[in-house]
gemmi code that builds the backbone of each chain (N, CA, C; Angstrom):
import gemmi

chains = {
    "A": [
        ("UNK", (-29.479, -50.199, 96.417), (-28.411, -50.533, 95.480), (-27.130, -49.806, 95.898)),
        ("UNK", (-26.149, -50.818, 96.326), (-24.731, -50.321, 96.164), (-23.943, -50.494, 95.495)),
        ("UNK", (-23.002, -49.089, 94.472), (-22.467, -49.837, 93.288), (-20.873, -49.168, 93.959)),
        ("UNK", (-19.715, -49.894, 94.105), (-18.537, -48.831, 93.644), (-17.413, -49.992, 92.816)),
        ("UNK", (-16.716, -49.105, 92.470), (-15.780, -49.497, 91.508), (-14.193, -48.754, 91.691)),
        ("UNK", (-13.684, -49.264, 91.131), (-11.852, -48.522, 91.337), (-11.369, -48.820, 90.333)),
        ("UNK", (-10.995, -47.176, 89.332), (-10.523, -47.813, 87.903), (-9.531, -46.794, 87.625)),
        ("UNK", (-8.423, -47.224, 86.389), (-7.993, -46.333, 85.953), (-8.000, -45.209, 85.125)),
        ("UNK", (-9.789, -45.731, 84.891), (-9.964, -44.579, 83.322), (-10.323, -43.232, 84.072)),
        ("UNK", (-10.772, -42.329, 83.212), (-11.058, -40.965, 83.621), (-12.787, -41.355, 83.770)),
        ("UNK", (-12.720, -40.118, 84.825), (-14.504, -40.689, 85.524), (-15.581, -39.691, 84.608)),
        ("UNK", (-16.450, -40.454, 83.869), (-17.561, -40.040, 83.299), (-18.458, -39.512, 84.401)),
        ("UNK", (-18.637, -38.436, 84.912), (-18.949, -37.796, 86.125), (-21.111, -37.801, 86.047)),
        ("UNK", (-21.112, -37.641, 84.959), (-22.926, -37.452, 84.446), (-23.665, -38.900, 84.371)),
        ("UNK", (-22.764, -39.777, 83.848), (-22.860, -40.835, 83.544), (-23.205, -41.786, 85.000)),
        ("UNK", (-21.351, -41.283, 86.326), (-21.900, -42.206, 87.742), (-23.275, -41.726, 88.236)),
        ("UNK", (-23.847, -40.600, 88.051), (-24.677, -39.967, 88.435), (-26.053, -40.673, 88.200)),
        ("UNK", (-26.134, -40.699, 86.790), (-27.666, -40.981, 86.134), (-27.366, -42.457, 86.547)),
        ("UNK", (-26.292, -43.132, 86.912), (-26.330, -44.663, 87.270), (-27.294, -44.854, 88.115)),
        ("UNK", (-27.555, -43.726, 89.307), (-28.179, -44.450, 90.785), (-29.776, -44.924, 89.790)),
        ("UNK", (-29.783, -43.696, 88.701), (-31.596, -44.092, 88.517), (-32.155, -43.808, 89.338)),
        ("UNK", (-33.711, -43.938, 88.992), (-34.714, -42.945, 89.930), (-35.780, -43.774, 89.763)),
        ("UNK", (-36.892, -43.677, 90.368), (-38.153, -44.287, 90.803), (-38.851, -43.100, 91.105)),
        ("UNK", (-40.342, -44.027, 90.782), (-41.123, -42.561, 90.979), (-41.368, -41.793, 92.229)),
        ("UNK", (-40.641, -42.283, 92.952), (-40.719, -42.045, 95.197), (-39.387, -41.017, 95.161)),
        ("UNK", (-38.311, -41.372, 93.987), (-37.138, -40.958, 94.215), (-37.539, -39.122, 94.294)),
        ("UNK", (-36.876, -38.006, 95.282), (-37.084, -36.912, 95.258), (-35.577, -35.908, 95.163)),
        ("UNK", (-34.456, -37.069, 95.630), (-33.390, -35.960, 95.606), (-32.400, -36.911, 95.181)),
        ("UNK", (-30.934, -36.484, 94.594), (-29.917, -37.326, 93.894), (-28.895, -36.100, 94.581)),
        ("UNK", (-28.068, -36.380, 95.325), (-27.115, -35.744, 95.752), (-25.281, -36.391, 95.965)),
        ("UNK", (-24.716, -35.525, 94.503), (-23.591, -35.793, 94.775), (-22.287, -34.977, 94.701)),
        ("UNK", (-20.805, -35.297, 95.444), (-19.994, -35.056, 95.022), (-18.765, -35.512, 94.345)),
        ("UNK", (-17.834, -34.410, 93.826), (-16.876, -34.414, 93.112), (-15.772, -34.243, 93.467)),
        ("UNK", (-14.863, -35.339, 93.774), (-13.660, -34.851, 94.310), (-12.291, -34.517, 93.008)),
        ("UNK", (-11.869, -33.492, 92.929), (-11.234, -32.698, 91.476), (-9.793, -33.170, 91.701)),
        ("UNK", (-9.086, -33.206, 91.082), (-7.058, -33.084, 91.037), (-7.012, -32.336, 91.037)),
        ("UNK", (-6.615, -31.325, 92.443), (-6.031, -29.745, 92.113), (-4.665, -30.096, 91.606)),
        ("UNK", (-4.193, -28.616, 90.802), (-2.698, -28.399, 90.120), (-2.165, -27.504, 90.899)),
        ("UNK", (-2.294, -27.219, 92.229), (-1.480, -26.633, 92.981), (-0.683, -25.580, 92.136)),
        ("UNK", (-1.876, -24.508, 91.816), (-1.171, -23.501, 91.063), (-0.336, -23.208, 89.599)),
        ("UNK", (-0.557, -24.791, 89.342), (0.556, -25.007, 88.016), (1.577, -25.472, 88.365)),
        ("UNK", (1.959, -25.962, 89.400), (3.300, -27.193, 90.137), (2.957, -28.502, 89.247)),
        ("UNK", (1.957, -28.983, 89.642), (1.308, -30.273, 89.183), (0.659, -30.925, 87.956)),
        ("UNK", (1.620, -31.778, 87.707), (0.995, -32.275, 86.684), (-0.033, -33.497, 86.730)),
        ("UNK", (0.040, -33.878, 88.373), (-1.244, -34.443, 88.485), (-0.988, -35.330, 90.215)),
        ("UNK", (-1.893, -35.955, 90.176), (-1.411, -37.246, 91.210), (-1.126, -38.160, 91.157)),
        ("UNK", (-0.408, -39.486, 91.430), (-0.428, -40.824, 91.547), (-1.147, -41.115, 92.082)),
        ("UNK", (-2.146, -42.095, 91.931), (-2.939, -42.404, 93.895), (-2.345, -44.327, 93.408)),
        ("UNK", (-1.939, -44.391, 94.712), (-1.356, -45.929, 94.664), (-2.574, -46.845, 95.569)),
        ("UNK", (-2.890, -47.840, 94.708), (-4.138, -48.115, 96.209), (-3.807, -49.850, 96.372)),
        ("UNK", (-4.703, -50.190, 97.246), (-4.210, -52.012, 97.923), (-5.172, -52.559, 97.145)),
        ("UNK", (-5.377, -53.102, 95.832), (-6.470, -54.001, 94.839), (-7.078, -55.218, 95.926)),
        ("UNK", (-8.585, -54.576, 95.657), (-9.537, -55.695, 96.464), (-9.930, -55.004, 97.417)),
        ("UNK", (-8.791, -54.681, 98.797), (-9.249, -53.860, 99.970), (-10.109, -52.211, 99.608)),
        ("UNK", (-9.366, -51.633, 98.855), (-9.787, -50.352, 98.160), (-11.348, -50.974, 98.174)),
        ("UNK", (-12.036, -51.269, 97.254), (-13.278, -51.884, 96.809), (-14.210, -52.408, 97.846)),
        ("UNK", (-13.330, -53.348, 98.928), (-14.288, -53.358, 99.898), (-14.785, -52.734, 101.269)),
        ("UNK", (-13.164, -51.512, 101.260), (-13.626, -51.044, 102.610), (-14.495, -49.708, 101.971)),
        ("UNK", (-14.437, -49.423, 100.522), (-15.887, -48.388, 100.114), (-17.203, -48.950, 100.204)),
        ("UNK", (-17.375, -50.180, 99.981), (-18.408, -51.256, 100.123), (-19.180, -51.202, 101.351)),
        ("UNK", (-18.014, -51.101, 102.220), (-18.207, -51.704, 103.722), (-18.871, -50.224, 104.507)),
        ("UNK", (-17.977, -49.117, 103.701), (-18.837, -47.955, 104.347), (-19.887, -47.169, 103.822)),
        ("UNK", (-19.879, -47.874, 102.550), (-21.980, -47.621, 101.927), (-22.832, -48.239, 102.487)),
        ("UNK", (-22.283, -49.558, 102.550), (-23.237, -49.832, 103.788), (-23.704, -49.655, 104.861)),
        ("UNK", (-22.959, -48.957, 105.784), (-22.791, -48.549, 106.734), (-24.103, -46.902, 106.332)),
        ("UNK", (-23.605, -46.253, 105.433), (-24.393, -45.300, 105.166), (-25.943, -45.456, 105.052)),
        ("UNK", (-26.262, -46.979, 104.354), (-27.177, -46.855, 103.606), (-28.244, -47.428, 104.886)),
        ("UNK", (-27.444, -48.089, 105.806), (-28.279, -48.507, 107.040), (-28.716, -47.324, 108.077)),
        ("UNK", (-27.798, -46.748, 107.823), (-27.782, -45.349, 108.613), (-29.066, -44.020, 108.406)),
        ("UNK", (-29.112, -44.025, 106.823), (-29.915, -42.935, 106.423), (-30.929, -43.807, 105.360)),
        ("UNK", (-32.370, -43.285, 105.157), (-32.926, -44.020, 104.366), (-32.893, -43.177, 102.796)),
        ("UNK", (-31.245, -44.000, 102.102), (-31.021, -43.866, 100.899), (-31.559, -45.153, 100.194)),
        ("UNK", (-31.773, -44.760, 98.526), (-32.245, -46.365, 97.978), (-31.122, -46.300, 97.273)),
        ("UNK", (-30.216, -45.315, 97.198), (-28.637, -46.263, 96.281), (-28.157, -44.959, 96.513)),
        ("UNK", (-26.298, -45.530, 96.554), (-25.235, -45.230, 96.765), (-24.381, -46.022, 95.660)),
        ("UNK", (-23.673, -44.765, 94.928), (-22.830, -45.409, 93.973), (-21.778, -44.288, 94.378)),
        ("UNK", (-20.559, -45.472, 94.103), (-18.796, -44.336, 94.525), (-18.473, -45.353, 93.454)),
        ("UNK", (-17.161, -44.252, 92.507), (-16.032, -44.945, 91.937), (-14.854, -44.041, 92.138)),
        ("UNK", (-13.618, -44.541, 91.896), (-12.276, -43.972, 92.698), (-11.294, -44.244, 91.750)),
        ("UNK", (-10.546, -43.020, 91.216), (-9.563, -43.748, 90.360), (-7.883, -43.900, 90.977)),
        ("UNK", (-7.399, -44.942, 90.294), (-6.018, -45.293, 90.422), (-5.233, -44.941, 89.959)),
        ("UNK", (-4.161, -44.485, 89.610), (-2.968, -44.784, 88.723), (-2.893, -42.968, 88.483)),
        ("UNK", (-2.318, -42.531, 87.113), (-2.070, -40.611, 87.113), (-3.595, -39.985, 86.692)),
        ("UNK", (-3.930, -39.258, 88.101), (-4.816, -38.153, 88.089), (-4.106, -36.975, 87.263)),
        ("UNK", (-4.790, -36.548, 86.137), (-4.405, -35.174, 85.536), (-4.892, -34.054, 86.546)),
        ("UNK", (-4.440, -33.040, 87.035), (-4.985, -31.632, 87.358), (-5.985, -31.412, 86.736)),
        ("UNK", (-7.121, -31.232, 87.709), (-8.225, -30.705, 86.855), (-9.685, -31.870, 86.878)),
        ("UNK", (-9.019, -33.323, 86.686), (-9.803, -34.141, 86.522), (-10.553, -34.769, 87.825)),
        ("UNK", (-11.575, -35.584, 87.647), (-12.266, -36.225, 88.935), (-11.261, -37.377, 89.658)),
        ("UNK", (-10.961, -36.959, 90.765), (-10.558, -38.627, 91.311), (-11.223, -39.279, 91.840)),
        ("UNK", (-12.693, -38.887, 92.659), (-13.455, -39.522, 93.390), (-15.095, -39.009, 92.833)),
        ("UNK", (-15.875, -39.957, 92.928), (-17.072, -39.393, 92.650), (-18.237, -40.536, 93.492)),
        ("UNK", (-18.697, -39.831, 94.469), (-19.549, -39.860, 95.182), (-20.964, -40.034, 95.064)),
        ("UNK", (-22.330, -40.452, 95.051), (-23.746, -40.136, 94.942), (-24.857, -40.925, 95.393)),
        ("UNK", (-25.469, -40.367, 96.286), (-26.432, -40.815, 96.536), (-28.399, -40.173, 96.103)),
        ("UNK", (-29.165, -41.370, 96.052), (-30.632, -40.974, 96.116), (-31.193, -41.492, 96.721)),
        ("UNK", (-32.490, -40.934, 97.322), (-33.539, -40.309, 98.597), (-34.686, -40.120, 98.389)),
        ("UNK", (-35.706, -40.311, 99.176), (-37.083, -39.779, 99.142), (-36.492, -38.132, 99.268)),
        ("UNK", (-35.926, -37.804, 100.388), (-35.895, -36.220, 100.749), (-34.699, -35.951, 101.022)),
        ("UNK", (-33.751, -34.989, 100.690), (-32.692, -34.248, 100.350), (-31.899, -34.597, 101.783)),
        ("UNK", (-32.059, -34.613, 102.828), (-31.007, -34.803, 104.333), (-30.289, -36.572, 103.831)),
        ("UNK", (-31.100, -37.175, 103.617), (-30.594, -38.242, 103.811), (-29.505, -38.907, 102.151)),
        ("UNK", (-29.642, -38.008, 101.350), (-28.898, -37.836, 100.013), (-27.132, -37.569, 100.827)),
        ("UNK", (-28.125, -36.012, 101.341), (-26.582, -34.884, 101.153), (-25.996, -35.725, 102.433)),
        ("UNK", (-26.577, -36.409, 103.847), (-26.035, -36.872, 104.030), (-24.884, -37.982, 104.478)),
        ("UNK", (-25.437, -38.857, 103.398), (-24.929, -40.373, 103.269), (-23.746, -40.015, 102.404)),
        ("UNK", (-23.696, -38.886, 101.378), (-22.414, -38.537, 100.100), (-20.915, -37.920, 101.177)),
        ("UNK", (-22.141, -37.009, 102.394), (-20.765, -36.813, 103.632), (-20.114, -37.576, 104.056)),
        ("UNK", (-20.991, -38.657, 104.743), (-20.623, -39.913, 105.590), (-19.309, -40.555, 104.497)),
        ("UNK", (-19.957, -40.789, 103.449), (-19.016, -42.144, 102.542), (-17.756, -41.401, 102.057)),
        ("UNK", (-17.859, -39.756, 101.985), (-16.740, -39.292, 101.379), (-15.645, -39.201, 102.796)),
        ("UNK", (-16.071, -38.577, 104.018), (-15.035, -38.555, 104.887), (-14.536, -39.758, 105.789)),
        ("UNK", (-15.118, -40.601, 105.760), (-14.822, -42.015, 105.812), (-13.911, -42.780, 104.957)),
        ("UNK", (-14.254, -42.796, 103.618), (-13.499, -42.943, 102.477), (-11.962, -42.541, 102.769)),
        ("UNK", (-12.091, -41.358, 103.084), (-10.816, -40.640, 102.881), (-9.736, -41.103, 103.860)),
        ("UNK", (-10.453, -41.362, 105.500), (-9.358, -42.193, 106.085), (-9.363, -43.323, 106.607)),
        ("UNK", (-10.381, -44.185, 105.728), (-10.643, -45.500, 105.636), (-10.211, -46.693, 104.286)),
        ("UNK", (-10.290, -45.688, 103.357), (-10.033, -46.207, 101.933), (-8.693, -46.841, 101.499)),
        ("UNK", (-7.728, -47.532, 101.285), (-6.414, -47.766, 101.352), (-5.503, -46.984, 99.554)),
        ("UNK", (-5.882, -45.666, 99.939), (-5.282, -44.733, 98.651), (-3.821, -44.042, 99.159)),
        ("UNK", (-3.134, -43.760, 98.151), (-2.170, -42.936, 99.084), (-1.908, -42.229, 97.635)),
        ("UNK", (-1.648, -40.734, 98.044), (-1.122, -39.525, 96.403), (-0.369, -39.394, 96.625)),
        ("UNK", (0.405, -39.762, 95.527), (1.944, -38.909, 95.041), (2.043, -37.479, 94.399)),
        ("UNK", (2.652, -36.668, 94.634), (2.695, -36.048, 93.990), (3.087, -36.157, 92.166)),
        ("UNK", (2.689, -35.743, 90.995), (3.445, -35.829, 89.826), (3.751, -34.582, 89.239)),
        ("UNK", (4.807, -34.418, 89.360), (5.115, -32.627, 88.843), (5.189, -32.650, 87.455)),
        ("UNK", (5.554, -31.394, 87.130), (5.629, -30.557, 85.433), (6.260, -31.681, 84.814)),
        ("UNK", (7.630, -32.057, 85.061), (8.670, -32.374, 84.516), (8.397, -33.501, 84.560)),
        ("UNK", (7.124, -34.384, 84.923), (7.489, -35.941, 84.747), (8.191, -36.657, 86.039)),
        ("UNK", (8.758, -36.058, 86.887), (9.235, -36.801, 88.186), (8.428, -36.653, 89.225)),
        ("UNK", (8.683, -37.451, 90.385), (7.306, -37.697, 91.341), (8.035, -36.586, 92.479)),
        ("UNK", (7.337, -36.206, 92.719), (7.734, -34.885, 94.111), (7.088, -35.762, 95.228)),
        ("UNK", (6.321, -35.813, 96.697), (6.357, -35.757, 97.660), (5.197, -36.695, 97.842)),
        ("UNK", (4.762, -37.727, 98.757), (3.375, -38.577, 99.225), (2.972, -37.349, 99.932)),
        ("UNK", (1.637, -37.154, 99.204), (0.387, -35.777, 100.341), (0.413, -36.832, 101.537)),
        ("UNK", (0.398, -35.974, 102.546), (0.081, -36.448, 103.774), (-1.242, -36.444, 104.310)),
        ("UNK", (-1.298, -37.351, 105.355), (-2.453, -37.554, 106.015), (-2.871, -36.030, 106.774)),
        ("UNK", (-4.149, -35.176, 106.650), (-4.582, -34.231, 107.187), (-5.438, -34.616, 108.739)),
        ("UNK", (-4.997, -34.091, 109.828), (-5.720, -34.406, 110.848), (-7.365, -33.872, 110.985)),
        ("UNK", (-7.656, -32.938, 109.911), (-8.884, -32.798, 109.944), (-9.447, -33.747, 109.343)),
        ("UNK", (-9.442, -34.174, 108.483), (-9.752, -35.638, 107.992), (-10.371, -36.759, 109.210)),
        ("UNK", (-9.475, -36.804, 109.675), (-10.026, -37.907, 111.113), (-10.838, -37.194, 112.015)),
        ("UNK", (-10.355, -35.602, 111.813), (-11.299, -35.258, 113.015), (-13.264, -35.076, 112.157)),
        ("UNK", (-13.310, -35.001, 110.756), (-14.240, -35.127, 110.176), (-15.040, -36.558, 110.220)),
        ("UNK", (-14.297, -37.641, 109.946), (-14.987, -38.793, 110.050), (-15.044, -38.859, 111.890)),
        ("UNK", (-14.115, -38.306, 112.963), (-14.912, -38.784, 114.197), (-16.333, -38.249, 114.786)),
        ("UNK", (-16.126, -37.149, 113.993), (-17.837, -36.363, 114.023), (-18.623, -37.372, 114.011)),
        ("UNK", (-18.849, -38.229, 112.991), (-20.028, -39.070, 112.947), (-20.119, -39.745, 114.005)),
        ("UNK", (-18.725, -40.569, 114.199), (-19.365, -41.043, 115.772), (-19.298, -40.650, 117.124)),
        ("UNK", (-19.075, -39.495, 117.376), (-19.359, -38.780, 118.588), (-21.003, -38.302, 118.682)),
        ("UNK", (-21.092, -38.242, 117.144), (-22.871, -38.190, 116.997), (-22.539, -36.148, 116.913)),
    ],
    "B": [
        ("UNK", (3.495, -66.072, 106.315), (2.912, -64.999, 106.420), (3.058, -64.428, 105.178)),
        ("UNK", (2.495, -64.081, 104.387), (2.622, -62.780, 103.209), (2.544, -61.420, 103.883)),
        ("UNK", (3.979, -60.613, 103.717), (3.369, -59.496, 104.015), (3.738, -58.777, 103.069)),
        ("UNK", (2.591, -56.849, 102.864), (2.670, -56.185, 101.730), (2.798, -54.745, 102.395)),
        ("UNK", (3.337, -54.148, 101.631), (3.283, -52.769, 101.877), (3.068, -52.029, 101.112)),
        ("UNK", (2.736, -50.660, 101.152), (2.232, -49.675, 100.427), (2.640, -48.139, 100.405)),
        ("UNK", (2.808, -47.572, 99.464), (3.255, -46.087, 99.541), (4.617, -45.967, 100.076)),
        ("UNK", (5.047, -44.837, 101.142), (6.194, -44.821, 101.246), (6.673, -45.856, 102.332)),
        ("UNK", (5.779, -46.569, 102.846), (6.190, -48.065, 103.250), (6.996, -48.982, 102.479)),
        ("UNK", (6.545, -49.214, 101.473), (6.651, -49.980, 100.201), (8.029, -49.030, 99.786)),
        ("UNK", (7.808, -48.126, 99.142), (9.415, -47.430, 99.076), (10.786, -47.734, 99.487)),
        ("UNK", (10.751, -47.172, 101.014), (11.617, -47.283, 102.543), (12.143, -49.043, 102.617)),
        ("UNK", (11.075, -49.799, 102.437), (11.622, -51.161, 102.833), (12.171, -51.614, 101.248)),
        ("UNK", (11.571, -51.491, 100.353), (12.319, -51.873, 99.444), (12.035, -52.946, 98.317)),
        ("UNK", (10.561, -53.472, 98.781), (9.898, -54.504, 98.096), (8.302, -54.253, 98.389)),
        ("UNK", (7.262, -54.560, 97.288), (6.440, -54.459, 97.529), (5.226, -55.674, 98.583)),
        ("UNK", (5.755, -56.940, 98.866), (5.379, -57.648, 98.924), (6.844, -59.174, 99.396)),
        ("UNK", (6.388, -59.646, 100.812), (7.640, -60.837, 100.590), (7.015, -62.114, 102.005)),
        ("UNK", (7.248, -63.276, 101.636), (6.539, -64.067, 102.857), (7.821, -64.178, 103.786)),
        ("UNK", (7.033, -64.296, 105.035), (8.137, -64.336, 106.041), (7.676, -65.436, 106.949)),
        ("UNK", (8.318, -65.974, 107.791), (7.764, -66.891, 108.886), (7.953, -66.360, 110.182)),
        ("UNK", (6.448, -65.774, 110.993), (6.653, -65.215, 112.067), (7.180, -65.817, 113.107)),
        ("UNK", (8.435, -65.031, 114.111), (8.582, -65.843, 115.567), (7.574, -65.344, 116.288)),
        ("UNK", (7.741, -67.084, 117.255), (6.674, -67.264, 118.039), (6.238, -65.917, 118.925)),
        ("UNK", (6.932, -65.230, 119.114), (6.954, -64.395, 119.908), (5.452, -63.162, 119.399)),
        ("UNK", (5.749, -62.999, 118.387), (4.725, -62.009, 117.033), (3.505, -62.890, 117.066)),
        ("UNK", (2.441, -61.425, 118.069), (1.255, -62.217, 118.509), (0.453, -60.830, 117.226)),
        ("UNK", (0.620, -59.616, 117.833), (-0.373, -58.559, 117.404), (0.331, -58.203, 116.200)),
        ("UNK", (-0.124, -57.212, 115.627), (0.304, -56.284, 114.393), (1.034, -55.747, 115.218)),
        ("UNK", (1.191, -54.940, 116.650), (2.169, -54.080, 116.949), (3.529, -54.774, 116.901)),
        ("UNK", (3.238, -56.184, 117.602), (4.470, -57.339, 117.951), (4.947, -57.148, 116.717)),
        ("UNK", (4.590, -57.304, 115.153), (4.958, -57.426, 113.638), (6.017, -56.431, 114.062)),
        ("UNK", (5.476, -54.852, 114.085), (6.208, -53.980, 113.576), (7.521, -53.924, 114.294)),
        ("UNK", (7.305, -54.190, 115.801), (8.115, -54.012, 116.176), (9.258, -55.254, 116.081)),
        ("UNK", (9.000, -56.398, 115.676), (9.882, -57.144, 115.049), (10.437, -57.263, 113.663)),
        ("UNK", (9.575, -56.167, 112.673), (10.455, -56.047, 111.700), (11.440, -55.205, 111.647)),
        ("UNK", (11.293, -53.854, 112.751), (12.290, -52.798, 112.797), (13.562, -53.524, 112.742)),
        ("UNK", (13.532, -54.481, 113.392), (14.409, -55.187, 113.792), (15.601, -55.688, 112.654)),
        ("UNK", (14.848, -56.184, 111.698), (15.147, -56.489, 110.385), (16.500, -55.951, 109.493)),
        ("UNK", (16.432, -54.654, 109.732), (17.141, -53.586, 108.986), (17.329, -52.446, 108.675)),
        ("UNK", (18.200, -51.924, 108.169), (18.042, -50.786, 108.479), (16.560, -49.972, 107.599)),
        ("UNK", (16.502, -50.753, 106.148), (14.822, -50.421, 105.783), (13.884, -50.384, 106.656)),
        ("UNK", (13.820, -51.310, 107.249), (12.820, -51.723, 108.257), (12.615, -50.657, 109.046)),
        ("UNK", (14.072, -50.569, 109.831), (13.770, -49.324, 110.717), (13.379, -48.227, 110.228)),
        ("UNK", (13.678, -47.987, 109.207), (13.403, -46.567, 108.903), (12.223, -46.021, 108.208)),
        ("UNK", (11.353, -47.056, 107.840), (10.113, -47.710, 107.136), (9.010, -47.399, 108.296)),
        ("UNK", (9.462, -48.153, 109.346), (8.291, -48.051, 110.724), (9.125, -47.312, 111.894)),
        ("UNK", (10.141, -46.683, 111.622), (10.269, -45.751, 113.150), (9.188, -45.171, 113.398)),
        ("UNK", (8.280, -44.548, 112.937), (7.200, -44.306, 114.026), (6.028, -44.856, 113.364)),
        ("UNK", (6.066, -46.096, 114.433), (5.886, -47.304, 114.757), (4.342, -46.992, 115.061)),
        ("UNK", (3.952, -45.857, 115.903), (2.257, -45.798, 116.430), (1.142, -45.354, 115.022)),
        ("UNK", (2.034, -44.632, 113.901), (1.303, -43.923, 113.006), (1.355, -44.733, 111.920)),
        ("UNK", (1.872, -46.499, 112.115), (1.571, -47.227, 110.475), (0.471, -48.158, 110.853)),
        ("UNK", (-0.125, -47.677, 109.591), (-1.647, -48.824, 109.677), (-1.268, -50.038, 109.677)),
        ("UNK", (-2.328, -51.290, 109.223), (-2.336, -52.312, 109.483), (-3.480, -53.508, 108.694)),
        ("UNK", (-3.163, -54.067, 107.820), (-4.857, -54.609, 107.591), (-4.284, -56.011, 107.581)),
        ("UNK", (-5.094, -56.718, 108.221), (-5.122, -58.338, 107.974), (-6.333, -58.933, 107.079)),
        ("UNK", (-5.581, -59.513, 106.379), (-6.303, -60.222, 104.930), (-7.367, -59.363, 104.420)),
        ("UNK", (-7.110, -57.857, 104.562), (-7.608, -56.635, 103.976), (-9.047, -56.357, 104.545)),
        ("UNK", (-8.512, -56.369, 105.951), (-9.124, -56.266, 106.743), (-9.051, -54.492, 108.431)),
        ("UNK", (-9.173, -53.537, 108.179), (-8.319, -52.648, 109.262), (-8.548, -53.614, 110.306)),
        ("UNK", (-6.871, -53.094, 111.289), (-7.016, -54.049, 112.361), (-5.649, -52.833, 113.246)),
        ("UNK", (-6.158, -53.007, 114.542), (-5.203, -52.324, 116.186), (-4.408, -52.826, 116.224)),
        ("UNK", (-3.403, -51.494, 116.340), (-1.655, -52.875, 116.823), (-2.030, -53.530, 118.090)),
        ("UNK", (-3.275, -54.086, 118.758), (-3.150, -54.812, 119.732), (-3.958, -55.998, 119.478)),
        ("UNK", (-4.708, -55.779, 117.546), (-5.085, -56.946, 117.548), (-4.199, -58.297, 117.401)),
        ("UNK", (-4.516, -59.502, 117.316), (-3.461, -60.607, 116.907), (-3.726, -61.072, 115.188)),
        ("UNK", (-2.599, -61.162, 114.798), (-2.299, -61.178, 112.906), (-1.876, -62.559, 112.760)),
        ("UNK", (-1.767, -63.221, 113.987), (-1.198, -64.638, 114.136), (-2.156, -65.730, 112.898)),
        ("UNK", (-3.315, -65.355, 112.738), (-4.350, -66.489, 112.370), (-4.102, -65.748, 110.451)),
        ("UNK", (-3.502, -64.713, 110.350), (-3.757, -64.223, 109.083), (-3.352, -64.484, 108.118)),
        ("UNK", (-3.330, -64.468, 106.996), (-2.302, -65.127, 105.481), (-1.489, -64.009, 105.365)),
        ("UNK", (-2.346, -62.698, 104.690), (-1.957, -61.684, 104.411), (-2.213, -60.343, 105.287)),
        ("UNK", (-0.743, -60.126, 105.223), (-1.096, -58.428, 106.402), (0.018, -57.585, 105.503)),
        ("UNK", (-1.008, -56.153, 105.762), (-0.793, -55.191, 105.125), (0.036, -53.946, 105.791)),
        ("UNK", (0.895, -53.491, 105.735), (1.585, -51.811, 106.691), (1.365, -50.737, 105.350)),
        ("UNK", (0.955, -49.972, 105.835), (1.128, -48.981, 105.251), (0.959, -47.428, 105.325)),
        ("UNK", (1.232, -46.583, 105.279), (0.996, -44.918, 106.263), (-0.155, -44.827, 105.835)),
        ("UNK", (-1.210, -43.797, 106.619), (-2.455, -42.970, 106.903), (-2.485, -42.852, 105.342)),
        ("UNK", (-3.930, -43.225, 105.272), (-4.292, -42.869, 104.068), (-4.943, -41.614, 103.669)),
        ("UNK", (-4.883, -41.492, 102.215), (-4.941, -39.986, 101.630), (-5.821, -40.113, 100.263)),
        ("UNK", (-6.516, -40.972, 100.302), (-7.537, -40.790, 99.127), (-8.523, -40.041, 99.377)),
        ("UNK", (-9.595, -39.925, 98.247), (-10.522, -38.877, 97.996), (-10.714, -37.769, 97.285)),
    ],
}
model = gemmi.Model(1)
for chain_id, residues in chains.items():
    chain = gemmi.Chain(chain_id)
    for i, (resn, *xyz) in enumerate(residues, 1):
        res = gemmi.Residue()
        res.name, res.seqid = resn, gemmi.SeqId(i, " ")
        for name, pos in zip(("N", "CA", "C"), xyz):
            atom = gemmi.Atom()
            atom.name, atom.element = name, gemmi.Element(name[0])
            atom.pos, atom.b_iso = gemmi.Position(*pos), 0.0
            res.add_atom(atom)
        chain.add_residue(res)
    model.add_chain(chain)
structure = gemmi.Structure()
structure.add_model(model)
structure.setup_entities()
């Protein structure tokens, strides 16, 4: 089972979780949380601006990719759009497994992939209500997703 | 052609979205960019560096050496930053 979604509400984090469900084979549920830092109290949050449709399928395209890869029985991602508060989830990640490698890492694969595969881009949103600066692209980022395929 | 842009793509040029009719010449996504620089001064200043803007055809990733010729919709937009 692959589930993801791209929304604007705030992410029920327990809730994507208990989604994958379990079977009685199931042995490990491994996920992460990607947070809105407040950069110290600068931030009043993020924008993330994303491309409707593409967003959805190039996460699609790389659960799959995961799920062929490692023997997971589900992968669920949802991603939100529009103002991240400081503090809150923007991304939430999870996979389940007979045994814990192939959980922790299919949630790696889909998150650093995601990140420079996904069509998101953050704005900054400061204290005052005006937009400060687009975060930039981090070159560790690419150099994280080329790991996988250098093997 | 529909084309769309995104983030400070979308900003810089000035519209989110506008159809254009490609010359014959505009085979790849690179051929695009480098014929929209052309455009204006948005344009230029949107894709001066021209090697670091993505690319998706009909929301699809695609190489500035693939061809966008067969596509409806193509996408520019800088390195993405979700997650």
């Amino acid at each position: 089972m692959i589930a993801v979604s791209v929304t604007s509400e705030p992410l029920a984090t327990d809730a994507i979780v208990a989604s994958l469900g379990a079977d009685g084979d199931t042995g490990a549920v491994a996920s992460f949380v990607g947070l809105c830092r407040g950069e110290g109290g600068r931030l009043k949050g993020l924008e993330l601006e994303h491309y409707p449709g593409m967003a959805e399928a190039e996460i699609e395209r790389i659960a799959a990719i995961a799920k062929d890869r490692w023997p997971v029985d589900g992968i669920v991602a949802v991603h939100r759009h529009g103002l991240v508060l400081a503090g809150e989830p923007i991304v939430v990640v999870a996979a389940r497994s007979r045994h814990r490698d192939a959980a922790f890492d299919a949630v790696r694969f889909v998150m650093d992939f995601l990140k420079t595969n996904a069509p998101f881009w953050k704005r900054e949103h400061l204290l005052d209500g005006t937009f400060g600066g687009w975060i930039e692209a981090k070159s560790r980022d690419d150099e994280a997703t080329a790991r996988w395929v250098s093997g | 052609m529909k084309l769309k842009y995104f983030a400070w793509v979308r900003e810089r040029i000035g519209v989110e979205e506008e159809e254009r009719d490609l010359p014959a010449h505009v085979n790849t996504a690179g051929d695009l960019i480098h014929w929209l620089k052309g455009e204006g001064e948005n344009y230029a200043y949107a894709l001066e560096k021209a090697d670091f803007i993505r690319v998706a055809a009909d929301q699809k990733h695609v190489r500035h050496d693939a061809s966008i010729r067969e596509a409806d919709v193509v996408a520019l937009f800088p390195p993405m930053t979700g997650g």
